[in-house]
N, C-alpha and C positions, 0 to 999 in steps of 0.2 A: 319146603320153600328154599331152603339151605341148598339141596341136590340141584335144585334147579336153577339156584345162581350160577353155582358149579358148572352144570352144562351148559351154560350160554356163556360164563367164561371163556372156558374149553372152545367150543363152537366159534367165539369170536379171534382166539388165539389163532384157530386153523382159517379161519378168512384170513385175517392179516395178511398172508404170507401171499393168498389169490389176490386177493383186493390192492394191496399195497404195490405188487411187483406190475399194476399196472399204471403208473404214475410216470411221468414222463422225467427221465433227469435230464441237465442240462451238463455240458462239456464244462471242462475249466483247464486252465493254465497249470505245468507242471506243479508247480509251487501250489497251488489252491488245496487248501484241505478245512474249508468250512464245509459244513453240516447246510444239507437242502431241506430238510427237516427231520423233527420226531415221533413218532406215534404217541399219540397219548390215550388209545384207548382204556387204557386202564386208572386213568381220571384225568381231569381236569388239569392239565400243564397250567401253572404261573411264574412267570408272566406266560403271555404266547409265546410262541416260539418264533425267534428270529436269530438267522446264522452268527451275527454279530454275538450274542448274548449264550456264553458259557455256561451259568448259572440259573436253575430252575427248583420248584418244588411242586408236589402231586400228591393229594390223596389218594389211596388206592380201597374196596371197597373192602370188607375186613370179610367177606365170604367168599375171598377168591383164593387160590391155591398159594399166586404169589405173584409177583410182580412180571410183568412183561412188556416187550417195544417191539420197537425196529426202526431203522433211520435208514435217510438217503444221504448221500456222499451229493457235493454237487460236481466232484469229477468224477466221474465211475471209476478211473483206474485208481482213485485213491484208498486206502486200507483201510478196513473201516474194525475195532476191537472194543469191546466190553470186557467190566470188571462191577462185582456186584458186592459191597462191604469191604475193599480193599482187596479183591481174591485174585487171582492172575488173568491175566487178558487172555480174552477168548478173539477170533477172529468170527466174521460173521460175515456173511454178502451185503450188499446192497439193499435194501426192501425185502429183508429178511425177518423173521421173529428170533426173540431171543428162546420164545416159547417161556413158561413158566419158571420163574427162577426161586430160588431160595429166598424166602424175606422174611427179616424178624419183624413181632410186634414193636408198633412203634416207630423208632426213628431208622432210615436205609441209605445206604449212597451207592446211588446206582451212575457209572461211569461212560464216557463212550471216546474211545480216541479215534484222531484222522491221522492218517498219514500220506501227506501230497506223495503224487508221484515222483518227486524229485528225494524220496527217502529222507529230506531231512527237515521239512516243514513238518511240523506235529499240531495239532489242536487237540486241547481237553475239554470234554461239555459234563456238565456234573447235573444230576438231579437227586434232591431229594423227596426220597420217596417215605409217606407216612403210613404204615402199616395198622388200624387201628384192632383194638380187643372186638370181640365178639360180643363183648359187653357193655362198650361204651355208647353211653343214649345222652350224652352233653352236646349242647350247641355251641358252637366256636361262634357264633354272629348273631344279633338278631339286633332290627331295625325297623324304624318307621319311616311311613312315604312323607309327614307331614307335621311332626315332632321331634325336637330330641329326648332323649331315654336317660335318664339317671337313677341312679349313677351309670357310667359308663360301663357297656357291657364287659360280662367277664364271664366265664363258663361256669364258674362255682357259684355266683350267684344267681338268683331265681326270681326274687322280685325289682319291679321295678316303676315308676311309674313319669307321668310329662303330662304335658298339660297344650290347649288347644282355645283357640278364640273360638268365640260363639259361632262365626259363619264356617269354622271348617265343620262341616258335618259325619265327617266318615273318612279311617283311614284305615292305607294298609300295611300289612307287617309282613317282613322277610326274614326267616328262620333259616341259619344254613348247619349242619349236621357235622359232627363232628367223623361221623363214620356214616357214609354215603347210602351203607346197606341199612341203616337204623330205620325207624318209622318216624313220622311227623305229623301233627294235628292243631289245628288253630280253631279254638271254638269250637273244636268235635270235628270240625271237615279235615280226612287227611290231605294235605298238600304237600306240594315236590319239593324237594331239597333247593334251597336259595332262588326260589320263583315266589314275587310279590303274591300276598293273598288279602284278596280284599274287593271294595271296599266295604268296611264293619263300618253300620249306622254308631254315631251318636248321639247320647239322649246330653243334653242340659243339667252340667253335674258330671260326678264320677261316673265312671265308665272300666269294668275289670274285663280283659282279653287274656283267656289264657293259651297255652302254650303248649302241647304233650307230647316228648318223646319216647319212643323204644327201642331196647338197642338188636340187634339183628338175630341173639338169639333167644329173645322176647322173654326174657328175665327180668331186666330192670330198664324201669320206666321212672320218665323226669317230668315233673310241672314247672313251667317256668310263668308270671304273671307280669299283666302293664296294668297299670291302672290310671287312666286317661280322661283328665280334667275337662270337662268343654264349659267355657263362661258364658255368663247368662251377656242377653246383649244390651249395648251403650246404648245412652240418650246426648252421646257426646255431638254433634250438629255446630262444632266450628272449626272452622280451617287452621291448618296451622300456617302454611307459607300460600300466597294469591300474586300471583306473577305475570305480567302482559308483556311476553316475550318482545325485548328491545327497549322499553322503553321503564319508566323510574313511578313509582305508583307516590302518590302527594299525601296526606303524610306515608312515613314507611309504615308497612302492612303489620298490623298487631291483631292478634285474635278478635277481638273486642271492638277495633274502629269498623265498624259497617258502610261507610264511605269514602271513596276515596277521587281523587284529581289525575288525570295524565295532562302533559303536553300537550298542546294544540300538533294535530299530524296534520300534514300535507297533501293538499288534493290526491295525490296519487296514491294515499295510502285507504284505499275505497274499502277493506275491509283488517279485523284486529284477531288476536287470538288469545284466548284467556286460558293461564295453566291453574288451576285450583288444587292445592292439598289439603284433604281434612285432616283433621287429627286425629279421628280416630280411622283406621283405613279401614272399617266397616260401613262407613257412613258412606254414603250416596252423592253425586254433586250433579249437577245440572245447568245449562247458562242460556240465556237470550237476552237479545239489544233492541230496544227503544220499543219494550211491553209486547214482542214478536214472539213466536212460541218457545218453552225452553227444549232445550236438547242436552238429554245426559252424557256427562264428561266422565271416563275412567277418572280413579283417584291419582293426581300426581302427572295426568297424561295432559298434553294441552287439546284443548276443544275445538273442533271447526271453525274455521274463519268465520265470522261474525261480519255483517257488512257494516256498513257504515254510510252513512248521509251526511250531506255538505251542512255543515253545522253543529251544533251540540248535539252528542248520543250519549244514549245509559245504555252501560251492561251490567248484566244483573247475574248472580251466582247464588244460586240456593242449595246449598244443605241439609241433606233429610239424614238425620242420625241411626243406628242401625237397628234401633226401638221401631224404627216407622213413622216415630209421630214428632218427635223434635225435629224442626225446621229454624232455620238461620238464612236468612237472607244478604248477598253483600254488594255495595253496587260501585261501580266508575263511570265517570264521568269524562269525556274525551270530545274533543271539536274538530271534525276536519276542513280545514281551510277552503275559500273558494278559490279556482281557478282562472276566474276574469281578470284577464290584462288586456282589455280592449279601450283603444281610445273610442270616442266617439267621435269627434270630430280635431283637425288638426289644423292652426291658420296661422300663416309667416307676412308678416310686413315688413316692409314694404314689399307689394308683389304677390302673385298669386300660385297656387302652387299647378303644372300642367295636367295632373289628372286629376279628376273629378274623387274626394275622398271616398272611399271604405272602411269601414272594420279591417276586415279580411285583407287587405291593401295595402302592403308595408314598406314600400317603396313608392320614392315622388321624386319630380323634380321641378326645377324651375326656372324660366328664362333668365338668362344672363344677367347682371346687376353693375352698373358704371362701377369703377375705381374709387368713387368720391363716397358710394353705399359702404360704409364700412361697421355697420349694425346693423339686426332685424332683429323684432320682436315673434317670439314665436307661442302660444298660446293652444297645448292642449286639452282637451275634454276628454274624462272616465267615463266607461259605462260603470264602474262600480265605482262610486265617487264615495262611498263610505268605507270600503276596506280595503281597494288598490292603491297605489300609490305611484306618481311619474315623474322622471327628472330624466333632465337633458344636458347635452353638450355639443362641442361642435368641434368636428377636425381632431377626436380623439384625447381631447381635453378631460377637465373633471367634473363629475356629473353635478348637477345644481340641481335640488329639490324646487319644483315648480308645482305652485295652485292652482289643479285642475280647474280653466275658465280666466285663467289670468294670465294677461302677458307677462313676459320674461325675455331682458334684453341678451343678443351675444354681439359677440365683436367676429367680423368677419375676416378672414385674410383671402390674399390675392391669388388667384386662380381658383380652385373646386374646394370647396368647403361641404362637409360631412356633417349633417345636422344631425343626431341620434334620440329620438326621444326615447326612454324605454320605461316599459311600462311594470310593473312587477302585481302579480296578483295579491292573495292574502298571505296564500303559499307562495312563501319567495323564492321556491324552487322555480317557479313558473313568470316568466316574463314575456312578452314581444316587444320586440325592436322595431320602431318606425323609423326609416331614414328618407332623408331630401338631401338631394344634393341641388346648389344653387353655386356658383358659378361668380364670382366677383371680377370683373376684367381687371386685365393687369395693364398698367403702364408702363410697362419696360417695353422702347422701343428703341435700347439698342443692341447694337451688331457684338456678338464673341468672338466673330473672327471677319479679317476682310483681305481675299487672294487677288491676284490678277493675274494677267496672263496677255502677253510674254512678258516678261518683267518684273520688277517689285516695287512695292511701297519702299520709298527712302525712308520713314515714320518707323520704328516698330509698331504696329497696329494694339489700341485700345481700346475699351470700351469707349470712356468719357475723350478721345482724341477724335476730334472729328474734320479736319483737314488733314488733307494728305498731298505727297507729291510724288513724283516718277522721274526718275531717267526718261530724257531724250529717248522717242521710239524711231525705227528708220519709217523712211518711206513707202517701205511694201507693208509697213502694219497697219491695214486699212480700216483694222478695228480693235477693239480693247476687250479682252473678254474677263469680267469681272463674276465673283464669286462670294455674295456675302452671306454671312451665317451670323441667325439672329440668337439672339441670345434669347427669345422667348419663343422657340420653333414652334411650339404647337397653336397661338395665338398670333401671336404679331403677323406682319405682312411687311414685303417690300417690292421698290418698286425704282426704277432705275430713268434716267433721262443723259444723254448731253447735248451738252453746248443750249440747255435752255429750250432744247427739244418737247416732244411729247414724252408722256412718262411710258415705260414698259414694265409689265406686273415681271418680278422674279419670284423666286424659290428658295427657302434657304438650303444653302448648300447646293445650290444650283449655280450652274455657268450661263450669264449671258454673256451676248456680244452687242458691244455698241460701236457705230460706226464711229471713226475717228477724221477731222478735217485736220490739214494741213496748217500745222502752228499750235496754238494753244488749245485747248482743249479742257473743259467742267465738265466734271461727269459728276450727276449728283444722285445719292444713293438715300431715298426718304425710306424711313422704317415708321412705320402704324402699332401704336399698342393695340393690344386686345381691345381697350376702350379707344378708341378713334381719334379720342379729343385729343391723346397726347403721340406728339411727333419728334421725330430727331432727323435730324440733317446730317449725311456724311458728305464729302466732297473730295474729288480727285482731280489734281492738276496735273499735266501731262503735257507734251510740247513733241509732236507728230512733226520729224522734221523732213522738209524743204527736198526735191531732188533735182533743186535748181541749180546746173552746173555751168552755167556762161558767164561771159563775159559780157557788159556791154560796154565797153570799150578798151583799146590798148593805145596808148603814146607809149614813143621812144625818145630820147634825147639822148647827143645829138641826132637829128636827120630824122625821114620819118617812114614809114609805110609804102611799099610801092603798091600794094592793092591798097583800096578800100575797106576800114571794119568791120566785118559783119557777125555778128552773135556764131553763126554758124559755118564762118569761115575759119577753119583751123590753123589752114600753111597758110605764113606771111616772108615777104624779103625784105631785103634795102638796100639800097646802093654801098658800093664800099666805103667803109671810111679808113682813114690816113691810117699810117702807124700809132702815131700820135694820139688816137683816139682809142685809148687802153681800155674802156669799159664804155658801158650803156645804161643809161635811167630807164628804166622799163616804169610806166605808169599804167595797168591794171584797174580798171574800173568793173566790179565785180554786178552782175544783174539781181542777186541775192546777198545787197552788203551784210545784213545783220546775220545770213546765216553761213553764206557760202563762205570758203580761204583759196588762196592760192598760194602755189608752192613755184620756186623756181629755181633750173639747174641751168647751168652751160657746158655745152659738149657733155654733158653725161656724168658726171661728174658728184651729181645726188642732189637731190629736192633739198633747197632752205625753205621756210615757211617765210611769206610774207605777212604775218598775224603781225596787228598793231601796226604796221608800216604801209603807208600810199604807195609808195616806189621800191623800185630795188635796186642800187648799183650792180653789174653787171658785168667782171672784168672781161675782155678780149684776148684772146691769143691771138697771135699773125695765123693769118687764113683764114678757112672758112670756119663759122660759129656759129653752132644751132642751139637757140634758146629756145627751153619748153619752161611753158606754164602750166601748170597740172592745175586746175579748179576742180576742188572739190565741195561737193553741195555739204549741206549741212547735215544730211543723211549720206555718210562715206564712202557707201556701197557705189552715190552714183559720183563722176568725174569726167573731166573733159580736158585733151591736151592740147593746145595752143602751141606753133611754132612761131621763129623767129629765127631767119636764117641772113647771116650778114657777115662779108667777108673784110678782115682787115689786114690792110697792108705791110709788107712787109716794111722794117724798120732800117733806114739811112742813114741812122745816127753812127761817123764813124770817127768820133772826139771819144777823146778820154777826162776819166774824171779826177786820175791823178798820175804824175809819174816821178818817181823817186831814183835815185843811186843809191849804190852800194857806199860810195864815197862823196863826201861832199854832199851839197842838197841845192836842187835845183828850187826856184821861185816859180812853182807851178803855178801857170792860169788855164783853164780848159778854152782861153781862148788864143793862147800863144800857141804856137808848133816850134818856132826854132830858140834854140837853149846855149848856152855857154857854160863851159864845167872847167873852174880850176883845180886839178889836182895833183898832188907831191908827185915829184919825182920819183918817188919809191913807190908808187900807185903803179901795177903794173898791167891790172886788168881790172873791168867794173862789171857788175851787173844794175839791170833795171829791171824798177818793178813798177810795169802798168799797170794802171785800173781803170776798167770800162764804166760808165756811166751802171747809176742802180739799175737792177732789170733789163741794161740790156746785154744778155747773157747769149744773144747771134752773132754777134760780130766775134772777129777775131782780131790776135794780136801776134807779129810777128816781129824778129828785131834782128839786126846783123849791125857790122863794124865795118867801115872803111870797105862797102860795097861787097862785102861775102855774101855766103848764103845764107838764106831769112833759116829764122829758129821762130817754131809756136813759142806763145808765153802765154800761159792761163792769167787770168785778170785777177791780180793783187798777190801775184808770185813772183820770185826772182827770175829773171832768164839766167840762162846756161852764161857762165866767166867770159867777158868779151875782150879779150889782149889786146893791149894798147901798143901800138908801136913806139917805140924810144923816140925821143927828138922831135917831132912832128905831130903834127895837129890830127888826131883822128874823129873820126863822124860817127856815129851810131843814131841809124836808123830807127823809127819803131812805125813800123805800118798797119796802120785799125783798118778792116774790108768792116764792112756795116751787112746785115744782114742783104740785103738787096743791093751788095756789087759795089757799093760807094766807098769810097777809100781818102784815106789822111796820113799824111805823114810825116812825123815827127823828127826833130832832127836835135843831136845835142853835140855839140861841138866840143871836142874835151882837151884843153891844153894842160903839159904837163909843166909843174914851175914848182921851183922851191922854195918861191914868197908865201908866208902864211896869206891865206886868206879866210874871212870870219863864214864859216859856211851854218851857223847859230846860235841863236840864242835865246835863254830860256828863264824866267821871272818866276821865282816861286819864294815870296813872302817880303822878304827885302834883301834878296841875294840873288844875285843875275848869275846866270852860267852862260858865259862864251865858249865854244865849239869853234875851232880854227881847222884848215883844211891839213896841215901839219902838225906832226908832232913836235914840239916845243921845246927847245933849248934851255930855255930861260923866259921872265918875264919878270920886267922891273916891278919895283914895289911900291915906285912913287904914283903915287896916286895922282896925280896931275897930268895922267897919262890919259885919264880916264874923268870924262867929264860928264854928267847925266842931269837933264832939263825937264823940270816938271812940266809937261807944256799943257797941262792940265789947268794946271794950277798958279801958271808964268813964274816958278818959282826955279832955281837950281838946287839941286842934291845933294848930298857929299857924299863921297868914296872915302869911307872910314877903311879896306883894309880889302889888301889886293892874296888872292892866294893861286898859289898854282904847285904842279908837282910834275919836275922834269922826267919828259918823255910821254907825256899827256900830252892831248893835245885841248884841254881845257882849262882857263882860267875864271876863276870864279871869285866876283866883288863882293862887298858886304855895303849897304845900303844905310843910310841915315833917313828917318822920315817912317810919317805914315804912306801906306797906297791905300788905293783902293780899285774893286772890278770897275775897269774900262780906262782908269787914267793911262793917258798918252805920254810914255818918255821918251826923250831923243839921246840917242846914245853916239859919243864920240869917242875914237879911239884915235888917239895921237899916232902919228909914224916911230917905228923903233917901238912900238910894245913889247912885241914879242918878238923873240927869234926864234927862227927852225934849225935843225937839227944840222943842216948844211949853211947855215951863219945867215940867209936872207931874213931881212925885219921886212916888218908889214907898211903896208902905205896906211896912211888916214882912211880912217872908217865912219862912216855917220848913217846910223841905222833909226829906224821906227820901232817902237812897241807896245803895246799896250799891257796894262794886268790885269790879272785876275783869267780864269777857263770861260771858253766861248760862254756857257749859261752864265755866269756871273755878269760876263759884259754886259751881257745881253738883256739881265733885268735889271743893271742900271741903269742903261739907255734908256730902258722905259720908264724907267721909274724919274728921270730927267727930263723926261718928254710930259711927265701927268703932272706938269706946271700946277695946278690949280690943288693936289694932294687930294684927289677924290677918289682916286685907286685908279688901276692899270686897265683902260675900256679898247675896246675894238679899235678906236680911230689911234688911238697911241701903237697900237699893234702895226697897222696902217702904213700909220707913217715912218716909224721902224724898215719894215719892209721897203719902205722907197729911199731909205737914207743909204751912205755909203757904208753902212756894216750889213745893211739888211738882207745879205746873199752871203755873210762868214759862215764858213763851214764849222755845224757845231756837234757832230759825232767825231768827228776826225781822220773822215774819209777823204779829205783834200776835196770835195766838192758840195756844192748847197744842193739839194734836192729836196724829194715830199720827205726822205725821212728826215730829215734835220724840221722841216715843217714839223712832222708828226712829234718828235721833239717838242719843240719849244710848245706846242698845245700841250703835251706832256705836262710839260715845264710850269706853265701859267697857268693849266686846269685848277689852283684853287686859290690864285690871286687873281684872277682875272673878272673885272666886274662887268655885270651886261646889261645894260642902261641903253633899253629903247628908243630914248631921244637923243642919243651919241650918232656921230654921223655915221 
C-alpha cells in the first residue's frame, strides 16, 4: 500500500511539470513580483492561496518522499527562487516542480522568493509545511452537524459527549486526520478525511458514536467516542411571545392570558397577520379567523394574511406541544371599521339646490341668493346614521358637528360661498366631501376707477365721490369718451347716458363715447350691484365750448360806421376825424357774451383784451388807423378779425405851452405871443427855452435875434446863446410850424437897463424870496420899504427882518403871522429898495401871490367850496374848474392840461366823495 502511495506521488510529481506549464500567465509591470499562484498538490494550502497573502500552512501525506510545489510568477520575467529549512535559494522556472525535496518529520518552512524585473522589488511567501510520523493515527478535529461536543476537542482526548432535543433525529460527524495517509472509521464504515458522515439515526436516550483511527503504517490505532443525549419530548403547548405585526395586543401578551383586544383597524386594512412563538420550538402552531379553517404557522415566522370582515373578527392561534396531544388555544379579537361616508340626502334653505341629489354626486350648486340672504339652513342625511359622522362649514371656515336630519344655520358672505359638508365614515381615514356653491349677490355698485378722454376729472376720482367736473372741452370734441371700472367687475354692470338721454350698457374697463352738446353737459354713469336692488349714481359735468366768433354789433364814438354792421362784415371805415380827436370808444357787442372775448390792437401794436369792459379807449396817431378786433369764441381755436380803418388829421396846434429865459422871467400865457424883457446891462446874451404843448411832439421850434437865422430848439431846451446888441432894443423871435404848416410867432422884446427890476418871487413858510433882474448893491433894512396884505384875510403883515447879501441878486423877508395854502398876499415894494451894482434903485413894485404848492391851493379851494362840510363831491370839483384858478398849472410845466387833470384825480383819489344825488 506504502509503494503505491510512493508511485502515485512520484507520478503526480512528473504531471506537475506537463499539467502546470499549461496554465496561462498574465504580464505585469517591471516592479510586479507577486505570486500568480502555488501548487498545492501535496496537501491542502490554508488559507487558499491569494497573491496578497505571504503566509500559509499544509499538511503533507507522511508516505510521500517529501515535500514538493511549483508556483507561477504573475510577470514571467520575474525571478522566481526556493529555500527549504532555511537552505540556500535555488532558482527555478515558472510552472516548474521543485520535484521532491528534503523534509523533516514534523514541523518545515518551505520558502519561495520574487524578484520583479526591475531587480529590486522582492517578495517572500513562506509555507508551512507539516510533515507527519508514520505512526500518527490522532485527529486534529472532530465535529458535529447539529451539536456542540464537550469538552472542546483536543487530539489527546477520546471521549466526548452533547446532547440533542427530541426532534433532531440523526446527526452527522466530521473527523479530520491528523496524517492524511492514516485510516478513518465512524461506526465501522470507513470514511474520507474531513468529509461530513452521516446521518446516524437517534434513538430517545443515550446514544454512543465511535470513531477509529489507523495510522499509515497500520500499527497503531485510536478509538475516539461521542455519546449523544436525544430528549424525550414536551407536552409544553404555550407560546412564549404572540405578535400582530403593527399594532399593540390588549392586555400585553403573557403565557397564560388566552385572550386578547386590538384596535379597531380601518376599512382599508381588509386583512391581519399573526406572528406566534411557542415556547417550546418543538411545538406546533397553527391560525384561522372567525372559525375558518386553521393554517399552520412555522414557530416565530408570521402566518398568512388572515382576512378580515367589516366588523368584529376572532383569530384564533392553537398550539399543539411536541407530545402531540397538548393543545392551547389563543384568541384576538379585532373590528374593522366601515367605510360608509354617504349622505343620503342634502337640503339648503332657503332655496333649492340645481341638481337633482345623489349619493355618488358631490358637487351642487344653486341659483344666486339677494344681498339681504345672509343665512341658510343646511340639513344633511347619513346612510350610516349609527357610525358615520357629518359636519360642515362654509367658505373654508371651521367645521360644526351637525345632526344627521337636522338643520344647521351658516352665515353667508357676499359673492360665492363654499358650503362643505364632509362626511367621515367609521374609519376616519375615509371621508367624502359634498360641496354647493351658492352665490349671494353683492351690493357693491361702485366704480375703482373713472377715465375720460380727452381730458381729466378736476376731482381725484373716488369710490364714495360721486360728482365730478372737467375743464372746458373745445369745439371739435364732439364727444366724451368715458372709461369706468367697476369695482365688482365680475357682477356689477354699468351703464352710461347724457344730458338725460337714453342709457348705453358699458363694460368695465371699457371706452365709451358719448356725444357731447354745445354748453353744459351731465353725463351720468349708474352702476347695478350684482343684486339690482342697489344702485349708485356717478355724474360728470363738462361745459363743450361755443365756436361762436361774431360780433353782433360795433359802435364808435366819436362819429360812426360808413358801412352798415353785419355779423359777417369784417372791413369797416369812417370818415376822418380832426387832430383833436386823439382816440376812439369802440363799443363791441359780442353775439356769444357769456362765452365769446374780444381783444383789440391799433396799428399793430398787440392785442389788449377787452374782458370785463363794454368799451375800449382807442388812441389815434395823425394818419391812417387800423383797428382790429380779434373775437375769440369760447373755444380759442376758433376767432374772427374785425377792422376799423379811420384816418386822423394831422395836428395845427402851433402855441406853446411854456416859454422861459435864461435871464429874468417872462409872465407866460399860452395865449399872449408878444413879451417884454428887462434885463442888466451886463446881460450880454439870452437863451430861451420853449415848450410845446404835452403830445404835441410835430411841431417844431425855431428862434433867432434881431432877424438872423432861425436855430431848431427841441421843446423844453435851451436854444443856442442869442447876443444882444449894446444900447438898443433887441427882438428875439421863436416860430412853432404845427404839424400841418400852421405857424405862430413869438416875439420878446428885450431892453437892456440897469434899474433892478423884480423878475420873482417865491413864498416857502413865512419867508418870501425876491429875485431882482440885477445884481444888488445894497438893500436897506428898513422894513417900511416893504409892506405885505393879507388880502385873505383883510388883514396887514409885518416885515419883522429884511436880509440880503451884496452881489446877489436876492433879497429875502422874514414874515409875521400864520399862512395858509391858497391865501392871497399883496406885496409892495417901496422905490429905493434896492440898488444895483451901477447905483440905479428900483421903482415901486406891487405884485400878487398866493401860498402854499399848486396841490395845496388846490384842496383848499375845495375844501372852501364844500360849504356844507360833507366832504369834497364831484360838483365842488366842477365848479373849481370854472373858477379863476381852475386852469393853474399844477406839475409845473407852465401850462394846464390832461396831465395836471390826471393829477389832481391823483390828488383827490381818496378824498373825494361820490354821492349820486350830487349834481
Amino acid at each position: 500500500m506504502r509503494n503505491i502511495r510512493v508511485w502515485l506521488a512520484g507520478l503526480a510529481a512528473v504531471l506537475l511539470v506537463l499539467c502546470f506549464s499549461w496554465e496561462t500567465r498574465a504580464s505585469g509591470p517591471d516592479s510586479e513580483a507577486d505570486l500568480q499562484s502555488i501548487y498545492a498538490g501535496a496537501g491542502v494550502l490554508s488559507p487558499a492561496f491569494d497573491p496578497s497573502i505571504t503566509e500559509y500552512s499544509q499538511r503533507i501525506d507522511s508516505g510521500l518522499p517529501g515535500y514538493f510545489t511549483a508556483a507561477i510568477g504573475h510577470n514571467p520575467a520575474a525571478a522566481i527562487e526556493y529555500s527549504m529549512n532555511r537552505g540556500e535559494w535555488k532558482p527555478i522556472p515558472h510552472n516548474t516542480s521543485t520535484g521532491y525535496l528534503e523534509t523533516y518529520r514534523g514541523e518545515n518552512a518551505f520558502r519561495l522568493k520574487v524578484t520583479a524585473p526591475d531587480g529590486v522589488t522582492v517578495k517572500l511567501y513562506t509555507v508551512h509545511v507539516y510533515f507527519p510520523e508514520m505512526t500518527d493515527a490522532d485527529l486534529i478535529d472532530l465535529q458535529t452537524d447539529k451539536a456542540v461536543l464537550s469538552p472542546v476537542f483536543s487530539r489527546d482526548y477520546t471521549g466526548y459527549t452533547a446532547s440533542v432535543p427530541y426532534a433532531t433525529g440523526a446527526i452527522s460527524l466530521t473527523a479530520t486526520l491528523s496524517d492524511p495517509a492514516a485510516s478513518l472509521e465512524i461506526e465501522g464504515v470507513p470514511v474520507v478525511n474531513r468529509i461530513p458522515h452521516g446521518p446516524i439515526p437517534l434513538a430517545v436516550g443515550s446514544n454512543t458514536l465511535q470513531i477509529k483511527t489507523g495510522s499509515s503504517d497500520g500499527l497503531t490505532n485510536r478509538i475516539y467516542t461521542v455519546t449523544v443525549t436525544r430528549v424525550a419530548p414536551s407536552a409544553d403547548a404555550k407560546l412564549s411571545a404572540l405578535e400582530v405585526p403593527a399594532y399593540s395586543l390588549s392586555p400585553l401578551f403573557t403565557p397564560n392570558q388566552p385572550t386578547y383586544d386590538l384596535p379597531d383597524v380601518g376599512f382599508a386594512i381588509s386583512e391581519l397577520i399573526v406572528k406566534p412563538k411557542a415556547s417550546d420550538s418543538a411545538a406546533t402552531t397553527k391560525v384561522r379567523v372567525n372559525g375558518g379553517s386553521y393554517t399552520a404557522v412555522e414557530n416565530g415566522v408570521s402566518s398568512a394574511p388572515l382576512a378580515l370582515d367589516v366588523g368584529p373578527n376572532t383569530l384564533e392561534v392553537q398550539v399543539t406541544a411536541e407530545d402531540g396531544t397538548t393543545k392551547r388555544t389563543y384568541e384576538i379579537h379585532v373590528k374593522r371599521q366601515s367605510d360608509n361616508a354617504w349622505l343620503s340626502d342634502l337640503v339648503i334653505q332657503p332655496g333649492v339646490l340645481n341638481e337633482p341629489f345623489a349619493s355618488d354626486r358631490f358637487t351642487y350648486t344653486m341659483s344666486d341668493v339677494g344681498y339681504e340672504v345672509d343665512t341658510v339652513a343646511i340639513t344633511p342625511k347619513l346612510e350610516d346614521t349609527t357610525r358615520a359622522y357629518v359636519q360642515v362649514r362654509v367658505n373654508g371656515g371651521s367645521y360644526r358637528p351637525v345632526t344627521s336630519g337636522y338643520p344647521m344655520s351658516f352665515q353667508l358672505t357676499v359673492g360665492s360661498n363654499i358650503i362643505e359638508a364632509e362626511v367621515w365614515a367609521e374609519d376616519t381615514s375615509i371621508k367624502k366631501n359634498y360641496t354647493v356653491e351658492v352665490t349671494r349677490q353683492n351690493k357693491n355698485a361702485m366704480l375703482s376707477g373713472l377715465k375720460v378722454s380727452p381730458g381729466m376729472l378736476n376731482e381725484p376720482f373716488a369710490s364714495d365721490r360721486f360728482e365730478y367736473t372737467m375743464a372746458d372741452v373745445g369745439y371739435a370734441v364732439g364727444s366724451l369718451v368715458v372709461k369706468p371700472t367697476l369695482s365688482d367687475a365680475l357682477h356689477a354692470s354699468v351703464r352710461l347716458r347724457v344730458n338725460g338721454g337714453e342709457y348705453t350698457p358699458g363694460q368695465s374697463g371699457e371706452e365709451t363715447a358719448l356725444p357731447l352738446a354745445v354748453g353744459e353737459n351731465w353725463i351720468d354713469i349708474e352702476v347695478s350691484a350684482q343684486d339690482t336692488s342697489y344702485r349708485k349714481l356717478y355724474q360728470i359735468k363738462l361745459h363743450r365750448q361755443s365756436n361762436e366768433a361774431s360780433l353782433s354789433g360795433l359802435e364808435v364814438k366819436p362819429g360812426t360806421l360808413n358801412e352798415p354792421f353785419a355779423s359777417e362784415r369784417l372791413a369797416y371805415t369812417m370818415a376822418d376825424v380832426p387832430y383833436s380827436t386823439s382816440s376812439l370808444t369802440l363799443l363791441p357787442a359780442l353775439a356769444d357774451p357769456a362765452g365769446a372775448s374780444v381783444d383789440v390792437q391799433i396799428n399793430g401794436s398787440g392785442f389788449v383784451s377787452l374782458k370785463d369792459a363794454p368799451s375800449s379807449v382807442v388812441p389815434l396817431s395823425v394818419g391812417i388807423n387800423r383797428i382790429d378786433l380779434r373775437v375769440q369764441a369760447q373755444d380759442p381755436s376758433f376767432t374772427k378779425l374785425y377792422s376799423v380803418t379811420v384816418a386822423r388829421k394831422k395836428n395845427s396846434d402851433a402855441s406853446l405851452a411854456g416859454l422861459a429865459v435864461s435871464a429874468g422871467s417872462l409872465d407866460f400865457s399860452s395865449h399872449t405871443a408878444d413879451y417884454t424883457l428887462t434885463v442888466s446891462k451886463a446881460t450880454y446874451s439870452l437863451k430861451v427855452r420853449p415848450t410845446l404843448e404835452a403830445g404835441n411832439i410835430a411841431a417844431t421850434v425855431q428862434v433867432r435875434i434881431n432877424n438872423g437865422s432861425y436855430a431848431a430848439v427841441q421843446s423844453g431846451l435851451d436854444s443856442p446863446e442869442l447876443v444882444l446888441n449894446a444900447g438898443e432894443p433887441n427882438v428875439i423871435q421863436v416860430l412853432v410850424t404845427a404839424q400841418d404848416g400852421t405857424t405862430r410867432m413869438y416875439t420878446i422884446l428885450v431892453i437892456q437897463s440897469g434899474t433892478p427890476v423884480l423878475n420873482g418871487i417865491a413864498l416857502e413858510g413865512n419867508r418870501l424870496k425876491l429875485t431882482f433882474s440885477e445884481p444888488l448893491l445894497r438893500s436897506v433894512t428898513d422894513t417900511s420899504y416893504y409892506s405885505i396884505y393879507h388880502v385873505t384875510r383883510q388883514a396887514a403883515m409885518t416885515v419883522t427882518e429884511v436880509v440880503y447879501t451884496a452881489g446877489s441878486a436876492e433879497v429875502n423877508l422874514t414874515l409875521s403871522g400864520l399862512l395858509q395854502p391858497a391865501d392871497e398876499l399883496e406885496i409892495k415894494i417901496g422905490a429905493g429898495a434896492v440898488t444895483s451894482y451901477i447905483g440905479e434903485t428900483n421903482a415901486e413894485i406891487i405884485r400878487t401871490v398866493y401860498y402854499g404848492t399848486p396841490l395845496e391851493q388846490l384842496y383848499r379851494r375845495l375844501k372852501d367850496l364844500d360849504t356844507d362840510r360833507t366832504g369834497i363831491r364831484i360838483n365842488h370839483v366842477l365848479a373849481y374848474l370854472k373858477s379863476p384858478f381852475g386852469q393853474t398849472d399844477l406839475n409845473g410845466d407852465g401850462v394846464f392840461n390832461r396831465e395836471d387833470v390826471a393829477l389832481m384825480l391823483e390828488f383827490l383819489g381818496t378824498t373825494l366823495t361820490l354821492d349820486p344825488t350830487s349834481p
